[in-house]
DSSP file (Angstrom, degrees, kcal/mol; ACC not computed):
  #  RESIDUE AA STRUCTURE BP1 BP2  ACC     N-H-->O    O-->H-N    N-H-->O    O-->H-N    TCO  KAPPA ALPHA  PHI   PSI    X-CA   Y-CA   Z-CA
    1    1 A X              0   0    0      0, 0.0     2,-0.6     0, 0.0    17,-0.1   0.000 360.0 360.0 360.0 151.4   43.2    4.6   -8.4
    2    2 A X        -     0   0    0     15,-0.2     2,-0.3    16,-0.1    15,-0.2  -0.943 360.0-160.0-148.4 125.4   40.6    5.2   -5.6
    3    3 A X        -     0   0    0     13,-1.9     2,-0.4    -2,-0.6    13,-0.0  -0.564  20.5-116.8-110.1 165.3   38.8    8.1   -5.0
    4    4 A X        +     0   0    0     -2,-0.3     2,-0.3    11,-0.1    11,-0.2  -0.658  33.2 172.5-100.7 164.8   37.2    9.0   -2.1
    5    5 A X  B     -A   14   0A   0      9,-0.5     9,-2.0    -2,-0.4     2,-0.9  -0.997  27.4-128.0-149.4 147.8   33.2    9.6   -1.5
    6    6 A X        -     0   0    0     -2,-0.3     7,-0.1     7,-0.2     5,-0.1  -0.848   5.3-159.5-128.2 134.3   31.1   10.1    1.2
    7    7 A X  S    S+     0   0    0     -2,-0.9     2,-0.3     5,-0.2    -1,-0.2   0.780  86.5  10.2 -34.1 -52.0   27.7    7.8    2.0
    8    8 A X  S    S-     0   0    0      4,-0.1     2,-0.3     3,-0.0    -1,-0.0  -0.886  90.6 -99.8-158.7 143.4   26.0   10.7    4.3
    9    9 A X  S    S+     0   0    0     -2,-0.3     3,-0.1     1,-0.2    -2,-0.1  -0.618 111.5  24.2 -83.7 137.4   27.0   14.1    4.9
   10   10 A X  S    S+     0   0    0      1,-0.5    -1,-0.2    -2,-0.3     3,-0.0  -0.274  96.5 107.3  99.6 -43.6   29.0   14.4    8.3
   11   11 A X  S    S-     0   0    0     -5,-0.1    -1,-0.5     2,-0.0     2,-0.2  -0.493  88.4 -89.4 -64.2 165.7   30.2   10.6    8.2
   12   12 A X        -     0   0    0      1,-0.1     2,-0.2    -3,-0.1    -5,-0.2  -0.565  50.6-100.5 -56.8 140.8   34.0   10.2    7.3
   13   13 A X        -     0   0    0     -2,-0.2    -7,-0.2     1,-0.1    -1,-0.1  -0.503  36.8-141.5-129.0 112.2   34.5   10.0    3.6
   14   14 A X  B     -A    5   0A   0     -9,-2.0    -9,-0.5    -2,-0.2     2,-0.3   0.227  17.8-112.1 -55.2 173.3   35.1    6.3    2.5
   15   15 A X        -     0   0    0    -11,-0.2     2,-0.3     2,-0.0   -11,-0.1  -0.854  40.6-175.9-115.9 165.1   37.8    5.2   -0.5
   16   16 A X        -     0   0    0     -2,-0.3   -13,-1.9   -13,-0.0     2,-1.1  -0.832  20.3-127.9-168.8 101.7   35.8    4.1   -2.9
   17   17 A X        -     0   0    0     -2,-0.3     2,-1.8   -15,-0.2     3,-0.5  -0.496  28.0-120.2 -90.3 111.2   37.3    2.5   -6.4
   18   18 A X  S >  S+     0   0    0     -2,-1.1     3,-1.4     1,-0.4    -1,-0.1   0.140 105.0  47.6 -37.9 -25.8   36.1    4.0   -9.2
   19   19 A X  T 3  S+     0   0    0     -2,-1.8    -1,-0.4     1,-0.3    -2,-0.1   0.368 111.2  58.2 -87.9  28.0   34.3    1.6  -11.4
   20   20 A X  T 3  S+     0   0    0     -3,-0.5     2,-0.3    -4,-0.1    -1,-0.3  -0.161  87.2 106.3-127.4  34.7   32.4    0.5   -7.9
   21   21 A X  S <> S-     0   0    0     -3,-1.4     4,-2.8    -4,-0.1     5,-0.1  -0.916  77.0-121.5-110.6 166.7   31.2    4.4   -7.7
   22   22 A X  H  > S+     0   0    0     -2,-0.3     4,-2.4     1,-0.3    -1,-0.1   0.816 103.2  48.3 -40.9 -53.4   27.2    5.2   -8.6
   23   23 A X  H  > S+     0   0    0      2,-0.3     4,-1.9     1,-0.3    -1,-0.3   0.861 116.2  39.7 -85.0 -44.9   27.3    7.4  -11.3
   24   24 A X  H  >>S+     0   0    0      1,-0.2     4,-4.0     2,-0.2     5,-0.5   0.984 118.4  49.4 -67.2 -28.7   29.9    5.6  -13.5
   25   25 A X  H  X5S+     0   0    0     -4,-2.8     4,-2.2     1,-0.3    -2,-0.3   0.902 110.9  51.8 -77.2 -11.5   28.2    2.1  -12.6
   26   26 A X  H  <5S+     0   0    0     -4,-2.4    -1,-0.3     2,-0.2    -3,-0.2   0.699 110.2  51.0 -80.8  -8.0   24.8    3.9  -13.5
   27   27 A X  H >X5S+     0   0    0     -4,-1.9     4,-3.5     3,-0.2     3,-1.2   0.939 107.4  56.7 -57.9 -49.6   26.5    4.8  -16.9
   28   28 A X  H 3X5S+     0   0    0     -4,-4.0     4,-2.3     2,-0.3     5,-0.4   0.897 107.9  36.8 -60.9 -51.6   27.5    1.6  -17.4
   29   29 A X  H 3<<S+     0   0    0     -4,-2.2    -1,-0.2    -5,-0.5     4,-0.2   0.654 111.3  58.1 -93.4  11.8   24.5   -0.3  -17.3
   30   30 A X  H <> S+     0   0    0     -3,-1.2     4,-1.6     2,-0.2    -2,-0.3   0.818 113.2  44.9 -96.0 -44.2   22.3    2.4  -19.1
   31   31 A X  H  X S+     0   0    0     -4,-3.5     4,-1.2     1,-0.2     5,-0.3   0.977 118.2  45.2 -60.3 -54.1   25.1    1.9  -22.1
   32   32 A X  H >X S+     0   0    0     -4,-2.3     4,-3.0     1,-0.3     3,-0.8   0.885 108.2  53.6 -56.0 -58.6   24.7   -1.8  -21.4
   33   33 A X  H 3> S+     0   0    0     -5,-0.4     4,-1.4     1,-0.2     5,-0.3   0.952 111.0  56.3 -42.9 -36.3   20.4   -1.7  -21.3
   34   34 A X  H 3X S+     0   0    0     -4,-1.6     4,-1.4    -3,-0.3    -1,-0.2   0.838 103.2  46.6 -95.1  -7.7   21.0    0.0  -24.7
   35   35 A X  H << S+     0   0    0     -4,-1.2    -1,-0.3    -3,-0.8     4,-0.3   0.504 112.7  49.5 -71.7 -33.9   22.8   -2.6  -26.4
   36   36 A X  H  X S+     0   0    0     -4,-3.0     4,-0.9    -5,-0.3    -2,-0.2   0.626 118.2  38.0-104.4   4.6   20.8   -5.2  -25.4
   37   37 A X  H  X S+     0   0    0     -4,-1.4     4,-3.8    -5,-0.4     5,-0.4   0.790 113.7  53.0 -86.9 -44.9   17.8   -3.6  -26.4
   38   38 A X  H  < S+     0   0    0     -4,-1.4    -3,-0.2    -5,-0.3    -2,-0.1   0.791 111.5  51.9 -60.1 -27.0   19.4   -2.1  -29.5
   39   39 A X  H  4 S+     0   0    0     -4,-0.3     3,-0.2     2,-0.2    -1,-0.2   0.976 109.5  56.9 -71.0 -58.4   20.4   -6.1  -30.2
   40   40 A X  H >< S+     0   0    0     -4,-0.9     3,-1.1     1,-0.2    -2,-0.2   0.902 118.9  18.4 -51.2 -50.0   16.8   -6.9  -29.7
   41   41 A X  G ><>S+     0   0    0     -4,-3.8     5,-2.4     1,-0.3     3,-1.9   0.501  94.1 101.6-106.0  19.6   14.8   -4.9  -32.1
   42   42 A X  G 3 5S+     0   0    0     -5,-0.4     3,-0.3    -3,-0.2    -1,-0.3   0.664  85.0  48.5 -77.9  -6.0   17.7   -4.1  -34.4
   43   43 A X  G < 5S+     0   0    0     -3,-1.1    -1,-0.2     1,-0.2    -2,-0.1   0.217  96.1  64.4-137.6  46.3   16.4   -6.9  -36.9
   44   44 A X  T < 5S-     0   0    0     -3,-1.9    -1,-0.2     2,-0.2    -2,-0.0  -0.703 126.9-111.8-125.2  59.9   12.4   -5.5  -36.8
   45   45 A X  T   5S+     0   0    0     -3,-0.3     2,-0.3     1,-0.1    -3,-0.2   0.453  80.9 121.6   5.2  41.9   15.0   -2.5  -38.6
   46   46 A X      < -     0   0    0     -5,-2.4    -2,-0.2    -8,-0.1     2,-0.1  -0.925  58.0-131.7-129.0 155.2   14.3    0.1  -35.3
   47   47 A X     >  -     0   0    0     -2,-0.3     4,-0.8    -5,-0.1     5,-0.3  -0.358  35.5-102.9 -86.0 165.2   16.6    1.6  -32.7
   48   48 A X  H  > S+     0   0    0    -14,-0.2     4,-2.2     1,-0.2     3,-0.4   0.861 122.6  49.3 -82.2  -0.6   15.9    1.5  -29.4
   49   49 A X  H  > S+     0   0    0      2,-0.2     4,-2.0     1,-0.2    -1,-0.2   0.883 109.4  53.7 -67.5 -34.0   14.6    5.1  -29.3
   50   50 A X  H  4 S+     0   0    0      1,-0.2    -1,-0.2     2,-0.2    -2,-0.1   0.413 103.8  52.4 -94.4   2.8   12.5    4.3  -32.1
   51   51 A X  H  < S+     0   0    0     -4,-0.8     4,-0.4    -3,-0.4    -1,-0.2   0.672 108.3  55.9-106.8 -39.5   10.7    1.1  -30.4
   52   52 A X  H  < S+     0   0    0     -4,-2.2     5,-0.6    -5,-0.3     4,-0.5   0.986 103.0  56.0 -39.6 -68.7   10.0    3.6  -27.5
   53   53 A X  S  X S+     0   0    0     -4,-2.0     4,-1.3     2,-0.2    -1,-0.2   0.804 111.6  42.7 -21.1 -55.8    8.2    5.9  -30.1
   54   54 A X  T >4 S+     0   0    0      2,-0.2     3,-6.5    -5,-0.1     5,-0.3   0.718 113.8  48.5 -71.2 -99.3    6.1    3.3  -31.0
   55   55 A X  T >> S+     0   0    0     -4,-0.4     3,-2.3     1,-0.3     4,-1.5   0.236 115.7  46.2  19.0-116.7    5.4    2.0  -27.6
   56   56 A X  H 3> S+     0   0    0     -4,-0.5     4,-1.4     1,-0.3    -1,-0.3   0.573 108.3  55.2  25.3 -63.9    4.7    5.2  -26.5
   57   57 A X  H << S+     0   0    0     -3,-6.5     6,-0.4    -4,-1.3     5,-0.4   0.929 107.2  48.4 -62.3 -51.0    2.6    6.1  -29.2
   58   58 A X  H <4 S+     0   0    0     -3,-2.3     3,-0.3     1,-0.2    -2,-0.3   0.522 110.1  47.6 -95.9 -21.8    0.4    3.3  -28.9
   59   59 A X  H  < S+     0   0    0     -4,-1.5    -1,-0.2    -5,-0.3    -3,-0.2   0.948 118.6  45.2 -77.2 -47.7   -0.3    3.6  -25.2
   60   60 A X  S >< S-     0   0    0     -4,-1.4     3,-0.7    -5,-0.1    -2,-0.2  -0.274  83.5-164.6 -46.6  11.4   -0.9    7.6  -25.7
   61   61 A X  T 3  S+     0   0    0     -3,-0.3    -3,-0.1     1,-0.3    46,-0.1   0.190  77.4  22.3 -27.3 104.1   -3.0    7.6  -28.7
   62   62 A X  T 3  S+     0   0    0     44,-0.9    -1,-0.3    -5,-0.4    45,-0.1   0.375  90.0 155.8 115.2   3.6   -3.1   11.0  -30.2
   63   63 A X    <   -     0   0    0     -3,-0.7     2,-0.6    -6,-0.4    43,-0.4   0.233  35.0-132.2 -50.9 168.3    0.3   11.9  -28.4
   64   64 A X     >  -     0   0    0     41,-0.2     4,-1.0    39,-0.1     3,-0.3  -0.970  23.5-109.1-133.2 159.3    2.2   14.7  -30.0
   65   65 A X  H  > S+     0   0    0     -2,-0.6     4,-0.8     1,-0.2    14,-0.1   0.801 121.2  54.5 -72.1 -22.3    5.5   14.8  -30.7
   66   66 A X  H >4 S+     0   0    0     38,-0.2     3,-0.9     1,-0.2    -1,-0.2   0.913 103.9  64.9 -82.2 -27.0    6.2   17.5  -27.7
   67   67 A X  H 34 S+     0   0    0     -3,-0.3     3,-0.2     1,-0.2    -2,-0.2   0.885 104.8  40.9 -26.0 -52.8    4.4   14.9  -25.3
   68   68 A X  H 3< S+     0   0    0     -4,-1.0     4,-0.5     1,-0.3     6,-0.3   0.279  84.3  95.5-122.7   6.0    6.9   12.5  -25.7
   69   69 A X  S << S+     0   0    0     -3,-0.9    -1,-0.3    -4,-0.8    -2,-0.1  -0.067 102.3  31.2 -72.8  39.4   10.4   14.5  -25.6
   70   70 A X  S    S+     0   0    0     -3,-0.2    -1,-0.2     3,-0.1    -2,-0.1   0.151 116.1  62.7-128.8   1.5   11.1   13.9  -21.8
   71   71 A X  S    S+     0   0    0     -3,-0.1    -2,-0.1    -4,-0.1    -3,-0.1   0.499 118.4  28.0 -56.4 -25.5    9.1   10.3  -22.2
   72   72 A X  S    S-     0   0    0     -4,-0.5    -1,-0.1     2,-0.3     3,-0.1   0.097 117.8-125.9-131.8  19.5   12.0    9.1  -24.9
   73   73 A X  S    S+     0   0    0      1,-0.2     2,-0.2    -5,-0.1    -4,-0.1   0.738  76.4 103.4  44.2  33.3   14.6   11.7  -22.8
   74   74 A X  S    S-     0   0    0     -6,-0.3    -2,-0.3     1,-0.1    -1,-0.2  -0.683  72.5-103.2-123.0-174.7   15.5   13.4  -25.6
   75   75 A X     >  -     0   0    0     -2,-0.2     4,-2.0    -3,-0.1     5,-0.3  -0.177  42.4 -88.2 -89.1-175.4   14.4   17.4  -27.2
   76   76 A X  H >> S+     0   0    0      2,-0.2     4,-2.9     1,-0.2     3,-0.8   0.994 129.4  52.0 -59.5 -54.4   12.0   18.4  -30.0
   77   77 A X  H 3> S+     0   0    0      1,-0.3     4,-3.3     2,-0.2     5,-0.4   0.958 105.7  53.1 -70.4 -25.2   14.1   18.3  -32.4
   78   78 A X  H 3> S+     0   0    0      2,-0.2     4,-1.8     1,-0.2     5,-0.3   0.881 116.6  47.3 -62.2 -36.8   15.5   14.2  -31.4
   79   79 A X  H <X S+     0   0    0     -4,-2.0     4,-2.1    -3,-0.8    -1,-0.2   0.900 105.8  54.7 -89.2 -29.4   11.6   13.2  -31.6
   80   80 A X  H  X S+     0   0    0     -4,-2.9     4,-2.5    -5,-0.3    -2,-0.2   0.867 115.3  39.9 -52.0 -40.1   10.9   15.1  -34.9
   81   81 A X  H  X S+     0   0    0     -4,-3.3     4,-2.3    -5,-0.5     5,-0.3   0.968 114.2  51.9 -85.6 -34.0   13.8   13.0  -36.5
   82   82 A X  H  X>S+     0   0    0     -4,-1.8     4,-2.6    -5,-0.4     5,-0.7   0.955 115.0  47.0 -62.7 -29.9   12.7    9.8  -34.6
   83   83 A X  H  X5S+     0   0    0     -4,-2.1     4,-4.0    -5,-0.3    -1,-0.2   0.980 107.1  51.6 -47.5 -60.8    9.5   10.7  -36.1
   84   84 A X  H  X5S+     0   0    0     -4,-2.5     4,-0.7     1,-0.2    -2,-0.2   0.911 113.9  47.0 -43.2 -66.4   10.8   11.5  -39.9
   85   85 A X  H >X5S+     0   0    0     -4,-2.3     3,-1.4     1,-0.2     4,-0.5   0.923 118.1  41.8 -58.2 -46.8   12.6    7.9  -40.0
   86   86 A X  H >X>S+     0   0    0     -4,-2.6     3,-2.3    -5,-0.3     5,-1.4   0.982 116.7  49.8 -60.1 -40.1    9.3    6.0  -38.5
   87   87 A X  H 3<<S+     0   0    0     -4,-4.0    -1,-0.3    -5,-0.7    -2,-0.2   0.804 107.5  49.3 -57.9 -20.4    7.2    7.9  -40.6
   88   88 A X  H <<5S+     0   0    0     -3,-1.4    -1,-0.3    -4,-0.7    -2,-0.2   0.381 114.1  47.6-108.2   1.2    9.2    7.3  -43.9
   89   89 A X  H <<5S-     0   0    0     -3,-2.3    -1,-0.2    -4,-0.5    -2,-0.2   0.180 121.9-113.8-111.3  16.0    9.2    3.2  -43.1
   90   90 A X  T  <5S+     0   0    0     -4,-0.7    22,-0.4    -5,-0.3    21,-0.3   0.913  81.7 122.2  37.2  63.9    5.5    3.7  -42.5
   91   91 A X  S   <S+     0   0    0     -5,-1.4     2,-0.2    20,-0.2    -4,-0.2   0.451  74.6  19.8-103.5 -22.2    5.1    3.0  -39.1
   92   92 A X        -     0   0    0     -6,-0.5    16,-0.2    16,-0.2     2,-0.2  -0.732  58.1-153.6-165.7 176.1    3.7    6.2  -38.1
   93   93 A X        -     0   0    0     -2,-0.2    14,-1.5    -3,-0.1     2,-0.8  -0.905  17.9-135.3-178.2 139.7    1.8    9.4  -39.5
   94   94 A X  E     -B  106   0B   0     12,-0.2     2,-0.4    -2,-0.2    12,-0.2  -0.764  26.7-176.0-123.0  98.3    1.7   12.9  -38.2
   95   95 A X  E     -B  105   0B   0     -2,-0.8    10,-2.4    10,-0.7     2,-0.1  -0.674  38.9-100.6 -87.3 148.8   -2.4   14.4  -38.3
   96   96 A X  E     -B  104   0B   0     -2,-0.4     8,-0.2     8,-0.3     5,-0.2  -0.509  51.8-102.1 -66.0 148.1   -3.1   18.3  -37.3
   97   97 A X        -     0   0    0      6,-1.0    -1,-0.1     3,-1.0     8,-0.1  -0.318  21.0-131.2 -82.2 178.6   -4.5   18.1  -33.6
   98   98 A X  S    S+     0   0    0      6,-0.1     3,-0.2    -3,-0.1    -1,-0.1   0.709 104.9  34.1 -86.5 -35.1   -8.1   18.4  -33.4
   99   99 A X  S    S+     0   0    0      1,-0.2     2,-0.7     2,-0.0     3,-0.1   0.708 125.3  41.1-124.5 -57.6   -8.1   21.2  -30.5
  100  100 A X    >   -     0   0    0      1,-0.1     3,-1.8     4,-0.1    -3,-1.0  -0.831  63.5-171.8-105.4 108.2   -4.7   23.0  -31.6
  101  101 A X  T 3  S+     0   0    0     -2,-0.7    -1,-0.1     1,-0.3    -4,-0.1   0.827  91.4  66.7 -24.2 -50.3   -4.4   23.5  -35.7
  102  102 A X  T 3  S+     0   0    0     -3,-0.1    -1,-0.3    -6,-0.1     2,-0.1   0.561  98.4  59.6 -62.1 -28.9   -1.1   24.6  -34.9
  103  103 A X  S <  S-     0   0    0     -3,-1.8    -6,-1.0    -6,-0.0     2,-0.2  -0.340  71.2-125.9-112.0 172.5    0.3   20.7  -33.4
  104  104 A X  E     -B   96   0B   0     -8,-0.2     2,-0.3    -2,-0.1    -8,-0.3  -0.822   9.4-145.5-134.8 167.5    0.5   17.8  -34.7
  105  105 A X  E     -B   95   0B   0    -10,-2.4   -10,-0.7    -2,-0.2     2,-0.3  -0.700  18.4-135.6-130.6 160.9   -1.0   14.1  -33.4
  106  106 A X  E     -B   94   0B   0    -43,-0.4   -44,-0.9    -2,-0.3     2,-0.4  -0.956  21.8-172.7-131.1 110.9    1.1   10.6  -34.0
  107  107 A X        -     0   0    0    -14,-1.5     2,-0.5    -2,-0.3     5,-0.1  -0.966  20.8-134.1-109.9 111.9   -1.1    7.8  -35.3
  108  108 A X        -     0   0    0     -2,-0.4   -16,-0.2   -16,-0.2     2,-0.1  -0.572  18.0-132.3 -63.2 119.3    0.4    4.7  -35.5
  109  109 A X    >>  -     0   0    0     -2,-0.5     4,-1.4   -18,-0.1     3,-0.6  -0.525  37.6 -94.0 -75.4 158.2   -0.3    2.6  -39.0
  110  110 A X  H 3> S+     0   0    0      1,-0.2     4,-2.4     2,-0.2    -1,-0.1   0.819 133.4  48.8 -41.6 -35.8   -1.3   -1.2  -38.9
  111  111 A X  H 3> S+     0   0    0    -21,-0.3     4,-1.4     1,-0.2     5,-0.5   0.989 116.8  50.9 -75.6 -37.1    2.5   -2.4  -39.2
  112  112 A X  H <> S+     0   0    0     -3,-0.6     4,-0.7   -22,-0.4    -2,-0.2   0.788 102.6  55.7   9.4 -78.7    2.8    0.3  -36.3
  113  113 A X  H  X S+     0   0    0     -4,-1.4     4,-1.5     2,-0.2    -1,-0.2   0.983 113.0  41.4 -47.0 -80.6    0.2   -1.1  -34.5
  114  114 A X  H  X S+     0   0    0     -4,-2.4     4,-0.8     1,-0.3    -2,-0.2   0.201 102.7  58.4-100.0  37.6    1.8   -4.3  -34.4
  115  115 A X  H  < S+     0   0    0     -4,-1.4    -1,-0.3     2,-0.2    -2,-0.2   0.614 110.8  52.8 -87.9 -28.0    5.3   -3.7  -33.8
  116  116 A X  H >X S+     0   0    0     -4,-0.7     4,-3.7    -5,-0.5     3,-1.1   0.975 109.6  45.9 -31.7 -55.1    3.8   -2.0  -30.6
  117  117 A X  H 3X S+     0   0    0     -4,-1.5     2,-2.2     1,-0.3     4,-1.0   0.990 115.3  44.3 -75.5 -58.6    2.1   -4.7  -29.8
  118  118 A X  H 3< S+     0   0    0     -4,-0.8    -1,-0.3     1,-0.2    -2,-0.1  -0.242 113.5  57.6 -86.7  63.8    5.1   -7.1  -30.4
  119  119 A X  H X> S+     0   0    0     -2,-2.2     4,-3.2    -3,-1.1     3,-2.5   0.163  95.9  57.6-134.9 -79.1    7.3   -4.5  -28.6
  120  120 A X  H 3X S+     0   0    0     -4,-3.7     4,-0.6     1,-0.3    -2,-0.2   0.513 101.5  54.7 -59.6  -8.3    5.5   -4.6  -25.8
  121  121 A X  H 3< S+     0   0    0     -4,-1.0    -1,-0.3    -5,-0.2    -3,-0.1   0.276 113.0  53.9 -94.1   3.8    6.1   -8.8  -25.3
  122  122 A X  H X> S+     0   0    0     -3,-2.5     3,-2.1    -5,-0.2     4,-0.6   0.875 100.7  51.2 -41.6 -77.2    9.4   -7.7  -25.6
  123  123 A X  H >X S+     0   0    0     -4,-3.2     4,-2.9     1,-0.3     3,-0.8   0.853 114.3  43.3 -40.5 -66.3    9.5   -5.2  -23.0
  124  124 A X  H 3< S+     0   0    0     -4,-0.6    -1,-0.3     1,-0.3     4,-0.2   0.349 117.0  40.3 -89.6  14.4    8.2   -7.4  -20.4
  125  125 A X  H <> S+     0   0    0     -3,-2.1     4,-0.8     2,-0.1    -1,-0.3   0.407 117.1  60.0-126.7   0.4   10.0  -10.7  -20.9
  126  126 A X  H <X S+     0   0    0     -3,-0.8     4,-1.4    -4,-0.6    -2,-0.2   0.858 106.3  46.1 -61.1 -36.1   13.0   -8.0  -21.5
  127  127 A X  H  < S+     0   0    0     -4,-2.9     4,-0.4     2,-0.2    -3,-0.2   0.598 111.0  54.6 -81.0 -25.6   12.5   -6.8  -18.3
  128  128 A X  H  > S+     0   0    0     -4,-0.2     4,-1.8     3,-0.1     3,-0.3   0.734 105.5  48.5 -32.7 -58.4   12.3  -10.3  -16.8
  129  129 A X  H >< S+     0   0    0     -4,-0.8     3,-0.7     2,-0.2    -2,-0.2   0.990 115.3  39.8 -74.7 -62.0   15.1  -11.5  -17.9
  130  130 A X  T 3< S+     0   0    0     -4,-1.4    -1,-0.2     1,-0.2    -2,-0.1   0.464 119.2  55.3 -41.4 -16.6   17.7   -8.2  -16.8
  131  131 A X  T 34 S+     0   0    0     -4,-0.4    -1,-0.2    -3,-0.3    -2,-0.2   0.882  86.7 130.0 -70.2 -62.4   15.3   -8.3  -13.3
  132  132 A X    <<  +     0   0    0     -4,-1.8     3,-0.1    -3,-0.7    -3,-0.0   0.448  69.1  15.8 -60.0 147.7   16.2  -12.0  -13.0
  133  133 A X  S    S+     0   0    0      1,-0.3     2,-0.4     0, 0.0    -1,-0.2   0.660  99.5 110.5  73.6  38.0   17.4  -13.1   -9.6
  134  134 A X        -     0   0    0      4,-0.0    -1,-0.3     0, 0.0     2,-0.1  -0.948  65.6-131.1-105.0 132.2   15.9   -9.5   -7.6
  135  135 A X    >>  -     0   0    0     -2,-0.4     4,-3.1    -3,-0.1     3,-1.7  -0.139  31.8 -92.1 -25.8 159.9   12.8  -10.3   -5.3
  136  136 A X  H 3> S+     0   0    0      1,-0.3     4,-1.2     2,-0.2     5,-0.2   0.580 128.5  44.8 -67.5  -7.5    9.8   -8.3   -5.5
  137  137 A X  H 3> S+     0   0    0      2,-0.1     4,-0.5     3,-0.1    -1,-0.3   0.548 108.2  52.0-105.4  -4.5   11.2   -6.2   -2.8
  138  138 A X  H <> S+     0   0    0     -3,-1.7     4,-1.9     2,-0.2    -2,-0.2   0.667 115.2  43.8-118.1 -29.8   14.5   -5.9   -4.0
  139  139 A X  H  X S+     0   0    0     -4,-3.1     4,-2.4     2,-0.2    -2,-0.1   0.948 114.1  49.3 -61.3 -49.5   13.0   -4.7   -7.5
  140  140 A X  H  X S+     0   0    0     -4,-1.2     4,-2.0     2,-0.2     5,-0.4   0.999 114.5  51.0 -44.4 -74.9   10.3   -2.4   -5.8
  141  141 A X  H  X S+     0   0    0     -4,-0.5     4,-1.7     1,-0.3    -2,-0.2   0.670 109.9  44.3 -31.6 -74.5   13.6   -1.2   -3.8
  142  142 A X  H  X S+     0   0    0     -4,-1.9     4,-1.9     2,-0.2    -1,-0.3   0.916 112.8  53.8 -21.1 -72.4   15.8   -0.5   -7.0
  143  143 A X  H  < S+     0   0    0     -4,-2.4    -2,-0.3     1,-0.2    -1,-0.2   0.847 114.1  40.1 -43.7 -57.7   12.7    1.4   -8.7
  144  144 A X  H >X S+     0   0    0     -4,-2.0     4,-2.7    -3,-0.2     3,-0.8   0.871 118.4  52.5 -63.2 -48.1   12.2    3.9   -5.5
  145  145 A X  H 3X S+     0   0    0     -4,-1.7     4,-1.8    -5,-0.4    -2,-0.2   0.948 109.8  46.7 -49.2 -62.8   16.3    4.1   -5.3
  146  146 A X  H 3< S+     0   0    0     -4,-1.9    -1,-0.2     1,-0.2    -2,-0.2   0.032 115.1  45.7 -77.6   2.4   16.6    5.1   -9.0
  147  147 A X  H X> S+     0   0    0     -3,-0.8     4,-1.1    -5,-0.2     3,-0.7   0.705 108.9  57.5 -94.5 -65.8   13.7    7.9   -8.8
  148  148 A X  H 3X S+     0   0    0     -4,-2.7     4,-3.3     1,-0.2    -2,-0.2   0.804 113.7  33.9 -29.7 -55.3   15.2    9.1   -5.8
  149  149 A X  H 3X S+     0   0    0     -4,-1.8     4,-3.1     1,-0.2    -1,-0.2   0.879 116.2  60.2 -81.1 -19.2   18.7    9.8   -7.5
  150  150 A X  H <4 S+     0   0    0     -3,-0.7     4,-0.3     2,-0.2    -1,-0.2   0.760 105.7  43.3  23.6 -89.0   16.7   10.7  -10.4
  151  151 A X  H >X S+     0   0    0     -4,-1.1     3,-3.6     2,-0.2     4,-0.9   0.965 111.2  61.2 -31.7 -85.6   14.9   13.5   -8.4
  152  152 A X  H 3X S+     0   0    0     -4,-3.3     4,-0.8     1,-0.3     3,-0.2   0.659 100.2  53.2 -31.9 -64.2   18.4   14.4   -7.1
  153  153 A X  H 3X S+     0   0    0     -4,-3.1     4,-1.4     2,-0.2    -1,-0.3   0.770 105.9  46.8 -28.5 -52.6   19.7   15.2  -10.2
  154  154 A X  H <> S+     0   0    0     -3,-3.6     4,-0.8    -4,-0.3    -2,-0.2   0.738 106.4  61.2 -94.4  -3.7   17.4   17.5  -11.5
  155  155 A X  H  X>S+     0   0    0     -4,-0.9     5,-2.6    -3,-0.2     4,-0.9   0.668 105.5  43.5 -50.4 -37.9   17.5   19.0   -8.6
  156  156 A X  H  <5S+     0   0    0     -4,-0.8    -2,-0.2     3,-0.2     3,-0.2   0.935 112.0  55.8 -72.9 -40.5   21.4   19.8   -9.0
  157  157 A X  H  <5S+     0   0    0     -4,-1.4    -2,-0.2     1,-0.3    -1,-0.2   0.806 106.8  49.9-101.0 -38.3   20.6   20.8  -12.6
  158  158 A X  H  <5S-     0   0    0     -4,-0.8    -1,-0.3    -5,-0.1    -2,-0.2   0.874 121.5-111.7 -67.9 -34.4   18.0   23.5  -11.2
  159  159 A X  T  <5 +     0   0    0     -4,-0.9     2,-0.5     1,-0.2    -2,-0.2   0.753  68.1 142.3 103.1  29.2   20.6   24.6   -8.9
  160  160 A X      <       0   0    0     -5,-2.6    -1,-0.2    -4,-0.2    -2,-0.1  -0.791 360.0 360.0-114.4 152.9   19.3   23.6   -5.7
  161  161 A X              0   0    0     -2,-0.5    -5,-0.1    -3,-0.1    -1,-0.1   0.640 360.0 360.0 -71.1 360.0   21.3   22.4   -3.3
């Protein structure tokens, strides 16, 4: 089946077959990114939301758990549980903020610490490897594309046209 889409508003409307349109192929390789990330740190016994956390954590020091719901795309209550589980392997630890009584702070503990740190030599020789064969312009170029539609999105979702 082939459905039709159009490039640019005003041109004539292309055929266009469906696993070659944006939005499924950008499902597809966000399921795919999380399965080979999920592969990676699945046997340091974390998900890949829960290797963000740390990450995350450890770059933000003092972060709070409402900080980091649109960081790890999820809501309060999806960082509270990613919390619960790090917190119960002792990875992580939840202080009262300094400034609001009321909040809470995310300290990473030393195995924390360094599953950040060996997270983050993950990350960049993950990112190497799924990069590999883009030029530095064609990566820049992807990065700017994938904000744009990005942008675009929450723009629909606001209700603007």
């Amino acid at each position: 089946m082939v459905a039709a889409q159009r490039s640019v508003p005003g041109e004539p409307v292309r055929l266009v077959e469906p696993r070659q349109r944006v939005g499924r192929l950008l499902m597809g390789v966000a399921r795919e990114l999380r399965t080979f990330v999920d592969r990676q740190v699945q046997p340091l016994g974390l998900t890949m939301q829960q290797a963000e956390l740390l990450v995350w954590t450890h770059r933000q020091r003092g972060a709070t758990p409402t900080q980091l719901t649109e960081l790890l795309l999820t809501d309060d209550a999806g960082v509270s549980r990613l919390v619960d589980r790090l917190e119960a392997k002792g990875h992580i630890t939840r202080t009262i903020h300094e400034q609001d009584r009321r909040s809470r702070e995310l300290r990473l503990t030393p195995s924390g610490n360094a599953l950040a740190t060996r997270l983050m030599r993950f990350t960049a020789r993950g990112n190497e490897k799924i990069l590999a064969g883009l030029s530095p312009q064609e990566r820049a170029q992807l990065r700017r594309l994938l904000l744009r539609v990005s942008v675009n999105l929450r723009r629909i979702q606001l209700g603007s046209p």
